[in-house]
C-alpha positions as CSV (number, residue, x, y, z in Angstrom):
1,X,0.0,0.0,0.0
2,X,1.2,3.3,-0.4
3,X,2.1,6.0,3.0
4,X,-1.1,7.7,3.1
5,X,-3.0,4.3,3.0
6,X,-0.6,2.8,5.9
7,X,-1.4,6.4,7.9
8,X,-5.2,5.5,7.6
9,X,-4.4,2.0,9.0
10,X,-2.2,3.2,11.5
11,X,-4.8,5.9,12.3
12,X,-7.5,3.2,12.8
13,X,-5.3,0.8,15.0
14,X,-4.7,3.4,17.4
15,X,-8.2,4.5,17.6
16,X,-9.1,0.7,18.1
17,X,-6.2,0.2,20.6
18,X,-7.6,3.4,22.8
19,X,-10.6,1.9,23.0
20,X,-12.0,1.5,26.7
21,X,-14.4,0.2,28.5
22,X,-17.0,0.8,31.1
23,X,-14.4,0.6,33.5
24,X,-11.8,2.3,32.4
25,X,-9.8,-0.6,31.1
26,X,-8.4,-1.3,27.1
27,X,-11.1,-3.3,25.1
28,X,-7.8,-5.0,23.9
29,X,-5.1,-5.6,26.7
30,X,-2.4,-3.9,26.6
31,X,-0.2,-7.4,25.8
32,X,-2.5,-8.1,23.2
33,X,-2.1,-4.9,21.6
34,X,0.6,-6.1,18.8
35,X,2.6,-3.6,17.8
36,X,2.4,-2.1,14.5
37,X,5.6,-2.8,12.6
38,X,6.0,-0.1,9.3
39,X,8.2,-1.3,7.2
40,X,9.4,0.1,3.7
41,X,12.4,1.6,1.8
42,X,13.7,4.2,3.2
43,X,13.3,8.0,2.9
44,X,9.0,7.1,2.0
45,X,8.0,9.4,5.0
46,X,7.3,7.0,7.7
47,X,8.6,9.0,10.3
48,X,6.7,12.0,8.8
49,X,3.2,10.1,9.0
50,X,3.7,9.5,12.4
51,X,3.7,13.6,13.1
52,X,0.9,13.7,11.3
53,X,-1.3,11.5,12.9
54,X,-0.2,12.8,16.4
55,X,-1.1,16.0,15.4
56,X,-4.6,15.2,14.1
57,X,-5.4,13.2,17.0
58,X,-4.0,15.1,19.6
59,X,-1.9,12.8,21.1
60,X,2.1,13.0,22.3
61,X,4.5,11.3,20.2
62,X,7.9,9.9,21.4
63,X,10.5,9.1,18.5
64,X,13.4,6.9,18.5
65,X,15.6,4.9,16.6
66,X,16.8,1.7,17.9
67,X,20.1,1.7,16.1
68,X,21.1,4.5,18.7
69,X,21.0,2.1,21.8
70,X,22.8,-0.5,24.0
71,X,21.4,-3.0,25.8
72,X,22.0,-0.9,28.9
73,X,19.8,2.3,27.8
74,X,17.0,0.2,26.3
75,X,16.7,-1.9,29.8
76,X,17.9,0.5,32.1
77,X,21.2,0.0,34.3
78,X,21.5,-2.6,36.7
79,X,21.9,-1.9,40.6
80,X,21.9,-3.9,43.7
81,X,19.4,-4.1,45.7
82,X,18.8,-6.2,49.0
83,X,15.0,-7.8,49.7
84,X,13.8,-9.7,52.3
85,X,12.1,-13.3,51.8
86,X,10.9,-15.6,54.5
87,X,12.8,-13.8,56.9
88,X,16.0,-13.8,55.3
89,X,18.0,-11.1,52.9
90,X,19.3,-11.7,50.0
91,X,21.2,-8.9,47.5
92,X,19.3,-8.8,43.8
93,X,19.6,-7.0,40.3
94,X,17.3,-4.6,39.5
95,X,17.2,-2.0,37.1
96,X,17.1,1.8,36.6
97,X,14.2,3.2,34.3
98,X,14.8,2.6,30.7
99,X,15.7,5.5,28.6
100,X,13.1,5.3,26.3
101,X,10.4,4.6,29.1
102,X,11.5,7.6,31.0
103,X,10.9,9.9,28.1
104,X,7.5,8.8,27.6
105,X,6.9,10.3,31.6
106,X,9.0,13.1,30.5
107,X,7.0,13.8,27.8
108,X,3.8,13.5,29.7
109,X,4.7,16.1,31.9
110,X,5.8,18.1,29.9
111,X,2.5,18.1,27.8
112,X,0.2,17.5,29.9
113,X,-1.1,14.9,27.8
114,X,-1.5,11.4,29.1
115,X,-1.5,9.2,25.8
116,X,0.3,9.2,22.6
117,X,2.5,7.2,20.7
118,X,5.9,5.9,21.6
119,X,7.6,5.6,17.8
120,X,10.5,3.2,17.8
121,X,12.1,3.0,14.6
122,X,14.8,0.2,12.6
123,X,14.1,-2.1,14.9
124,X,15.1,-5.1,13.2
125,X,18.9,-3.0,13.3
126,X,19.0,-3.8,16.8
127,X,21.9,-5.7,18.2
128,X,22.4,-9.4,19.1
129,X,22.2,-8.4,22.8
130,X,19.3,-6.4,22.7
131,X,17.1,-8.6,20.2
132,X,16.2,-10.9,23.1
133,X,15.0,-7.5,25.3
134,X,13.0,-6.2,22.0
135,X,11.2,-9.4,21.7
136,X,9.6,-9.4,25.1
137,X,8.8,-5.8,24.4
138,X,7.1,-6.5,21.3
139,X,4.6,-8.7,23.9
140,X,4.5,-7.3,27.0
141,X,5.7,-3.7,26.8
142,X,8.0,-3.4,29.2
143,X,11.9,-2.8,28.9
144,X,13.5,-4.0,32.1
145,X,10.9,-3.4,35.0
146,X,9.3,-0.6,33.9
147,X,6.2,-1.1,31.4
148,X,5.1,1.8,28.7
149,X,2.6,3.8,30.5
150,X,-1.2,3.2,29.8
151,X,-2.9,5.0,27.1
152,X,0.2,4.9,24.7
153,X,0.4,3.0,21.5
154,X,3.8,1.1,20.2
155,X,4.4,2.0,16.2
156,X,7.6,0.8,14.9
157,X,9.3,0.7,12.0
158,X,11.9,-0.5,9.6
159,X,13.5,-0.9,6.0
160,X,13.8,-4.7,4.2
161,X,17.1,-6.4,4.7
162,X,17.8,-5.2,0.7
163,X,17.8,-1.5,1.9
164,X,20.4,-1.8,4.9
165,X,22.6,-4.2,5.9
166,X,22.3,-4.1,9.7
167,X,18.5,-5.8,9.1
168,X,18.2,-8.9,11.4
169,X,15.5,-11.2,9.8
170,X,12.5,-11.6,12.2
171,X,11.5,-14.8,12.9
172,X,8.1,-16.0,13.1
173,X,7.6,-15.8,16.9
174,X,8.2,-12.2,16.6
175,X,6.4,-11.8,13.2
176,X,3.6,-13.5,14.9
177,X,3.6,-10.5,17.7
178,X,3.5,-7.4,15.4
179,X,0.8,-5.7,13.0
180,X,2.6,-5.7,9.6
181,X,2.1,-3.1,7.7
182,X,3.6,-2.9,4.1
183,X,4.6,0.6,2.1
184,X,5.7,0.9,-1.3
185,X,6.5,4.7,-3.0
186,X,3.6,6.3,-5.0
187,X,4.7,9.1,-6.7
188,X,0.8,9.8,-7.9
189,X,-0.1,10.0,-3.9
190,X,2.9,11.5,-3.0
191,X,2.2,14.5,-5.5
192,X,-1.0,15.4,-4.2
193,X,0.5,16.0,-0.8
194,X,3.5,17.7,-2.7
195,X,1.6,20.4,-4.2
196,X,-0.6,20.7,-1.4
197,X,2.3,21.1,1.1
198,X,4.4,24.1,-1.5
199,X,7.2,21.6,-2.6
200,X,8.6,23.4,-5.3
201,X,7.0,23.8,-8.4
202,X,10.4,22.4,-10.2
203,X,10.2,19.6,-8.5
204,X,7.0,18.1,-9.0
205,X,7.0,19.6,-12.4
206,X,10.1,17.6,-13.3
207,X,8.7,14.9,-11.7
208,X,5.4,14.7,-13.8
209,X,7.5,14.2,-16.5
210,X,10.3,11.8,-15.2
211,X,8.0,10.0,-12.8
212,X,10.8,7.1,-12.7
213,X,13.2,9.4,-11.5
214,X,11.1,9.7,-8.0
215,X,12.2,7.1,-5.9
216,X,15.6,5.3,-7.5
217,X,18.2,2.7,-5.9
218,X,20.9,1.5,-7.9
219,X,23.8,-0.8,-7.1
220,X,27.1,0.5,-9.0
221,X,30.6,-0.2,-8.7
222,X,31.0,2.7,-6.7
223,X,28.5,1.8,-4.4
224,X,24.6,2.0,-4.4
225,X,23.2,5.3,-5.8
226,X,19.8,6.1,-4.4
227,X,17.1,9.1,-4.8
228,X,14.2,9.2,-2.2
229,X,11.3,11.4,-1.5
230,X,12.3,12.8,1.2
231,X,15.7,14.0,-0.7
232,X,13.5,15.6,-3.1
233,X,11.5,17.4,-0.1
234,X,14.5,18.4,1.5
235,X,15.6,19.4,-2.1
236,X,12.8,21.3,-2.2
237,X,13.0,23.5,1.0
238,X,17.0,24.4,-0.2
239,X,15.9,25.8,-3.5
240,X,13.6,27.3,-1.8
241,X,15.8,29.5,0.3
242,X,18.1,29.7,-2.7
243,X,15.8,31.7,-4.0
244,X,15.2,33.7,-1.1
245,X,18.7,34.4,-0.9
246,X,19.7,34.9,-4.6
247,X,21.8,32.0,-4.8
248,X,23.0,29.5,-7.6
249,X,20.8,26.1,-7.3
250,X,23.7,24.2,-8.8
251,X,24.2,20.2,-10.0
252,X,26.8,20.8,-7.0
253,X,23.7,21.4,-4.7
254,X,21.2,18.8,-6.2
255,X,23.6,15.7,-6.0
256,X,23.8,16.4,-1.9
257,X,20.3,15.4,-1.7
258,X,19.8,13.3,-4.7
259,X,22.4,10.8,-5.0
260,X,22.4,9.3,-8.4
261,X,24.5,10.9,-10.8
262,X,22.1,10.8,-13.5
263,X,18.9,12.1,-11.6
264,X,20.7,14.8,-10.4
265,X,22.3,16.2,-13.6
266,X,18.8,16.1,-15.2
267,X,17.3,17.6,-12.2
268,X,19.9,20.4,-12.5
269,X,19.5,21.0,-16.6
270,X,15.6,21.1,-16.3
271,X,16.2,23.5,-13.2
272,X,17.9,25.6,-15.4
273,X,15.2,25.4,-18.0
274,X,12.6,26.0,-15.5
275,X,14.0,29.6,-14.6
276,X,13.9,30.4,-18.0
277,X,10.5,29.5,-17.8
278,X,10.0,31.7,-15.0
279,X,11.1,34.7,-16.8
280,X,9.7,33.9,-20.1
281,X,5.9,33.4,-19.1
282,X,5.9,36.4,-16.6
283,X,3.4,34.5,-14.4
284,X,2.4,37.8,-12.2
285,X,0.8,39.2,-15.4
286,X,-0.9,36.3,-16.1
287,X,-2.6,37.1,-12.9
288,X,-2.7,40.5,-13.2
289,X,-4.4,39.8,-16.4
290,X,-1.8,41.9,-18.3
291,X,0.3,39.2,-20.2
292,X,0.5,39.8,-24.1
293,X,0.3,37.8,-27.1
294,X,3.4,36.7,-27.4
295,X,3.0,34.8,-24.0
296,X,-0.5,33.3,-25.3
297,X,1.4,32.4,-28.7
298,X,4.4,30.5,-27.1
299,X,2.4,28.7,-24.7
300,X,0.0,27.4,-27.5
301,X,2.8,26.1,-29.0
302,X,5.0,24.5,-26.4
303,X,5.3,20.7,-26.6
304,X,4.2,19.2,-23.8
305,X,6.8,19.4,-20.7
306,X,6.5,23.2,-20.8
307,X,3.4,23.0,-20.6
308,X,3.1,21.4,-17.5
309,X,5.7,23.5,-16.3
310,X,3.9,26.6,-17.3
311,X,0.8,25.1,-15.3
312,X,3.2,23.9,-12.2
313,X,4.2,28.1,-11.9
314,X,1.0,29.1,-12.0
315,X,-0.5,26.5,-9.9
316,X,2.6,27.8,-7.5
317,X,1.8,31.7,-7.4
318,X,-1.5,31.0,-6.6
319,X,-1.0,29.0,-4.2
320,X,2.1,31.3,-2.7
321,X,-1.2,33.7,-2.3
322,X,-3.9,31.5,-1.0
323,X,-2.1,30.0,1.8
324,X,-0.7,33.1,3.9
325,X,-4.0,34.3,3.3
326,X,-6.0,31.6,4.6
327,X,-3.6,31.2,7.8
328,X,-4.0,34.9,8.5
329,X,-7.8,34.1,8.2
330,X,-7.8,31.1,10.8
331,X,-5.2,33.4,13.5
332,X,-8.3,36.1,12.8
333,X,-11.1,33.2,14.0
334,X,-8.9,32.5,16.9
335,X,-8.5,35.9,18.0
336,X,-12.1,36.6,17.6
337,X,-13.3,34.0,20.1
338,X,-10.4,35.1,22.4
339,X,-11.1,39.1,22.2
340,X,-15.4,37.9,22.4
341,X,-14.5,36.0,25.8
342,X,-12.5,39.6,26.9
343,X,-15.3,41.9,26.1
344,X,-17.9,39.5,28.5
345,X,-15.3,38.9,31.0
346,X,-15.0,43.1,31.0
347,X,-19.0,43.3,31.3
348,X,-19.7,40.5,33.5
349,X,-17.1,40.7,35.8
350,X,-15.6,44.4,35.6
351,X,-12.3,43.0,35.1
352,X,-9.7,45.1,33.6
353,X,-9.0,44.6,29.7
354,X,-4.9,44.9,29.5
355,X,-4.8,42.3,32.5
356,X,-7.2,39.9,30.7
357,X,-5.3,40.1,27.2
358,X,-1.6,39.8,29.4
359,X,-3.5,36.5,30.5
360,X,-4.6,35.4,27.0
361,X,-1.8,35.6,25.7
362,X,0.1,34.1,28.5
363,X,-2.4,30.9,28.0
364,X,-1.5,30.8,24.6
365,X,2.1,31.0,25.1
366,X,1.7,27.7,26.9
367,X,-0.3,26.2,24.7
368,X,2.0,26.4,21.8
369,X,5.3,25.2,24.0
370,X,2.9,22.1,25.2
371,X,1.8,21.4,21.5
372,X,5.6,21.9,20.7
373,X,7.1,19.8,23.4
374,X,4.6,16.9,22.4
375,X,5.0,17.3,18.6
376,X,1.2,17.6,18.7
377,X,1.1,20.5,16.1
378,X,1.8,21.1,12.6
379,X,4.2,23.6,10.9
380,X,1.2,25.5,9.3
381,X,-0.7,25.4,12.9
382,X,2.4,26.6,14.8
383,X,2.4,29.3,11.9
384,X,-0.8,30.2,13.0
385,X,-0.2,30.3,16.4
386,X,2.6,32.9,16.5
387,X,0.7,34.6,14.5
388,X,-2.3,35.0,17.4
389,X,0.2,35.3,19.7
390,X,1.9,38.4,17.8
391,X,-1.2,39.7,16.8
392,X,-3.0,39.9,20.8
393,X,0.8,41.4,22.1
394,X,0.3,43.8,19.1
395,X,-3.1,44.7,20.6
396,X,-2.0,44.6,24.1
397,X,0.6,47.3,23.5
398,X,-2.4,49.7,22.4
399,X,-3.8,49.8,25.8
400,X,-2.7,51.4,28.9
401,X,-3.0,49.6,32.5
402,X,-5.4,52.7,33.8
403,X,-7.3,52.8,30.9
404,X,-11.6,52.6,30.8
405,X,-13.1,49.5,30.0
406,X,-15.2,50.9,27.3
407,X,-12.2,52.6,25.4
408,X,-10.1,49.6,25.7
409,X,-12.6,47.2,23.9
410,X,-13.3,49.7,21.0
411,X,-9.5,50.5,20.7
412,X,-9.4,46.2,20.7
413,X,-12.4,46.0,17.9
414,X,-10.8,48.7,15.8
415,X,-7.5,46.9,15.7
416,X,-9.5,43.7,14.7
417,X,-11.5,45.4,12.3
418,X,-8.7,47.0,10.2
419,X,-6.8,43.3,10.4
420,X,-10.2,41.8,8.8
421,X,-10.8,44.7,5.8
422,X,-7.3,43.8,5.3
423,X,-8.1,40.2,4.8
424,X,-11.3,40.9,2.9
425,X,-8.8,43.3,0.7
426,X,-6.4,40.6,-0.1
427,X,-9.0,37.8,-0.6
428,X,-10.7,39.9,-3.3
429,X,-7.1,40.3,-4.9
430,X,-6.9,36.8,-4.9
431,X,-10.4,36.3,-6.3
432,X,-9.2,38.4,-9.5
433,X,-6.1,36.6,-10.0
434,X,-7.9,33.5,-10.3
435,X,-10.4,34.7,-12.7
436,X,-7.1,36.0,-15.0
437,X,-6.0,32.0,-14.6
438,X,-9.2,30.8,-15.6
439,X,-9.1,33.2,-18.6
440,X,-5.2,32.5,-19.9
441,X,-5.6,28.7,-19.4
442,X,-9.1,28.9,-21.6
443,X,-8.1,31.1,-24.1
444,X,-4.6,29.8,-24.6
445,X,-5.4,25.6,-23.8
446,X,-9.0,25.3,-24.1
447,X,-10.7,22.9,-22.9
448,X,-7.7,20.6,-22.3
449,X,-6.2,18.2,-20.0
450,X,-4.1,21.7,-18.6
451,X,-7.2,22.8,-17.1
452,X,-7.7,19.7,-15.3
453,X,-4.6,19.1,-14.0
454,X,-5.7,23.5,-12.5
455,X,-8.5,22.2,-11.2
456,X,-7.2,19.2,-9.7
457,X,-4.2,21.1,-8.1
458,X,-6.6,23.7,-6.8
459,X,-8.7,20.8,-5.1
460,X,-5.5,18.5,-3.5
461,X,-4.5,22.0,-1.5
462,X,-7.1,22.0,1.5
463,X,-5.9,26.1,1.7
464,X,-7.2,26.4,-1.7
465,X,-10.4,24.5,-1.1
466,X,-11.2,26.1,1.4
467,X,-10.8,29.6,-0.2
468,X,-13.0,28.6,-2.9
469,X,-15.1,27.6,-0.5
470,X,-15.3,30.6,0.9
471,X,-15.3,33.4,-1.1
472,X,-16.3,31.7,-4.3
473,X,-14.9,30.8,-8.0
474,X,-17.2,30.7,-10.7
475,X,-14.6,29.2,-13.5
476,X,-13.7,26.7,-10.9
477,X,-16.8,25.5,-10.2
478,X,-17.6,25.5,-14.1
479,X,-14.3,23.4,-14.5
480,X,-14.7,21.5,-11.5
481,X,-18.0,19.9,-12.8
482,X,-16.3,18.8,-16.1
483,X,-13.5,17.0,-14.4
484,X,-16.4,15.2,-12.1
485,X,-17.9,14.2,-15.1
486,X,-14.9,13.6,-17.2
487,X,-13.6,11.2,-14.0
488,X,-17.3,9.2,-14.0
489,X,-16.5,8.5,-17.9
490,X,-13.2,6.8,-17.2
491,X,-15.2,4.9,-14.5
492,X,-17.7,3.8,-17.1
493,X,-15.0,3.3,-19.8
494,X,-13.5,1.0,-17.3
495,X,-16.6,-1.4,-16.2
496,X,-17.2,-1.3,-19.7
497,X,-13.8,-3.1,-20.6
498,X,-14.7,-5.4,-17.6
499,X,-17.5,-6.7,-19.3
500,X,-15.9,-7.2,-22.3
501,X,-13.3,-9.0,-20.9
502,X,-15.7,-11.3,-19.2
503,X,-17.7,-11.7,-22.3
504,X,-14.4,-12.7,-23.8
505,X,-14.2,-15.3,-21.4
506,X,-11.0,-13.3,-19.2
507,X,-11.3,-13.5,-15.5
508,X,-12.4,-9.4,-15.0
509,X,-10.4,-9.2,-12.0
510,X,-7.1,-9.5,-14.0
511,X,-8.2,-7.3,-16.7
């Protein structure tokens, strides 16, 4: 299955394995909760997943990788320790707290949060000494004396034995103990999340065209040679600030993160290419709606990979737009319910305004070090939340200690009120540049497979989605429907070879 399939299982397991009854206790005991074992090449995003789905549950997650520990920091260290039996007293071994164990409390309290997921990762890499140790934790949960605390879940994860050498082959006693969950690379998923997530337009433009080129290991005389998606993420985020910073992107720079000769040679003559691009097609007037013929000629006449280049930029600025936009919106809906709760608080209970606001955004303070200590919160969410946080200090600087309640709160709605006509301002930009889209991709593709691949892009990014949804896009919609109906047709156009097939006298579930 591919990573976003193995996240939904993952995702169910752990809501299963939570489960509780009337008591209190797991539905499934806690030594009966096998495991789940990830395993794939490496670089796929398994370790990236399990962020996600810690975030979306709300949840703690504890990462480590196996092939960091001894025996001794798995189990604990061993210490003397006398205990009385039947009268008599005798010295025994006992342990200290395992390492790991101890920073699933640690995390705890630093969160707050009482269940999560403790993430161990390669462990079939672990040594011949511990091996013994990781099989009666697979079971029972415990490393040494000290068992994982209730209400977290055990994912863990590791590459086949042709990926890494260190692999130990399980055998089927511990097999037999762990929820196996298969992942192979799907460039087709994995672009959906790419554009969604602003991986550069270069990259998954390239990629669209060179879809072999996405995950690649090779065996040479010189060693194995090897591209992953996560070097083309992390590829991604350095061209990035490249950019930002007027830098060369390089073949020097692409073969540190894409390590076969080959890939990154091509990578680096279609970046090259791509700028060209860049200046050529002068995407802000396409959304300004000021591009000139010559544009509208060219593009009609590109083959094929500029083409879906020329959409991939586009597709990019509009996106660059959409998502600031939309996070700026969501920091506005937080600090709306926060500044609401000030202005009752002010009425009900006479309290003063600047004290109530120092508290709010104290609390929020908190809240984001407690979502960042637990890895409970995603990059765009922590975006959002400095964001509130800057904006109510902003606010609270506007208001002096001795100031009237009334004064305060309308000094407090006028700041939120010129942060929300400048929203309203932008989104209404925005709104424009997309009709200019709509119009350049009609006019210059028609009614083409261009427009579709628009449409889809627009609908993979949730930021874009829910703009539309929103504030509105009549071209989108219009386009939306087509590609709804153009997707049922290659449904029907599939049962319809099915039954051929089958009248044939094939087995339809081969065909």
């Amino acid at each position: 299955m591919n990573i976003f399939e193995a996240k939904k299982q993952i995702s169910n397991a752990v809501t299963a394995y939570r489960t509780r009854d009337e008591f209190g206790r797991p539905v499934i005991p806690l030594s009966r909760q096998r495991p789940i074992f990830l395993i794939g090449a490496p670089g796929i995003g398994k370790t990236a997943i399990m962020e996600q789905i810690a975030q979306e549950m709300g949840i703690a997650l504890v990462s480590y990788s196996m092939t960091h520990h001894t025996r001794q920091s798995a189990l604990g260290l061993p210490f003397i320790k006398e205990k009385e039996y039947e009268g008599r007293t005798f010295r025994v071994s006992e342990y200290t707290m395992s390492e790991i164990i101890a920073s699933v409390y640690e995390k705890m309290e630093a969160t707050g949060v009482k269940e999560g997921i403790l993430f161990l990762d390669e462990i079939n890499c672990v040594s011949e000494t511990l091996a013994p140790a990781m099989l009666q934790f697979l079971q029972y949960k415990v490393f040494g004396q000290h068992r994982v605390p209730d209400g977290w879940i055990v994912v863990t994860a590791g590459n086949p034995p042709e990926y890494n050498q260190s692999v130990r082959e399980f055998d089927m006693v511990t097999w037999d103990r762990l929820k196996r969950i298969d992942v192979e690379p799907d460039y087709d998923v994995w672009h959906t999340w790419a554009v969604a997530s602003g991986v550069h337009p270069a990259v998954t433009s390239y990629l669209d065209i060179r879809k072999d080129d996405f995950y690649r290991v090779e065996a040479t005389v010189e060693g194995r040679s090897f591209v992953t998606p996560r070097g083309w993420v992390d590829l991604s985020d350095m061209i990035r600030l490249y950019e930002l910073h007027g830098l060369k992107v390089d073949e020097a720079l692409v073969g540190q993160y894409l390590q076969n000769r080959k890939t990154a040679r091509q990578f680096a003559m279609y970046y090259d290419l791509w700028l060209k691009y860049s200046s050529d097609y002068q995407v802000d007037k396409i959304l300004g709606g000021t591009w000139d013929e010559t544009i509208e000629t060219r593009a009609q006449q590109a083959k094929f990979d500029e083409r879906i280049s020329v959409v991939a930029l586009i597709v990019d600025a509009v996106l660059g737009e959409i998502r600031p936009l939309m996070q700026d919106r969501a920091m506005m809906e937080a600090a709306q319910k926060i500044l609401t709760n000030i202005r009752r608080m002010t009425v009900s209970r006479r309290m003063p305004v600047a004290a109530l606001l120092d508290t709010a955004v104290a609390e929020q303070e908190n809240r984001l070090r407690q979502a960042q200590a637990g890895s409970m919160m995603s990059s765009e969410a922590e975006h959002t939340q400095y964001a509130l946080i800057r904006f109510l200090r902003a606010c609270a600087e506007k208001l002096d200690p001795g100031m009237g309640a009334d004064e305060a709160v309308k000094i407090l709605r006028s700041e939120f009120d010129a942060s929300t006509r400048s929203i309203k301002r932008r989104a209404g930009e925005i709104g424009k540049h997309l009709d200019h889209v709509f119009s350049f991709m009609e006019k210059v593709f028609g009614d083409s497979q261009e427009i579709l691949i628009l449409v889809t892009e627009l609908t993979a990014s949730e930021a874009a989605a829910r703009y539309i949804a929103q504030y509105g896009c009549d071209a989108y919609f219009r386009h939306n429907r087509s590609l709804l109906f153009y997707e049922r047709q290659l449904d029907v156009m599939k049962e319809i070879d099915k039954l051929e097939a089958s009248i044939d006298g094939d087995d339809p579930a081969e065909s």
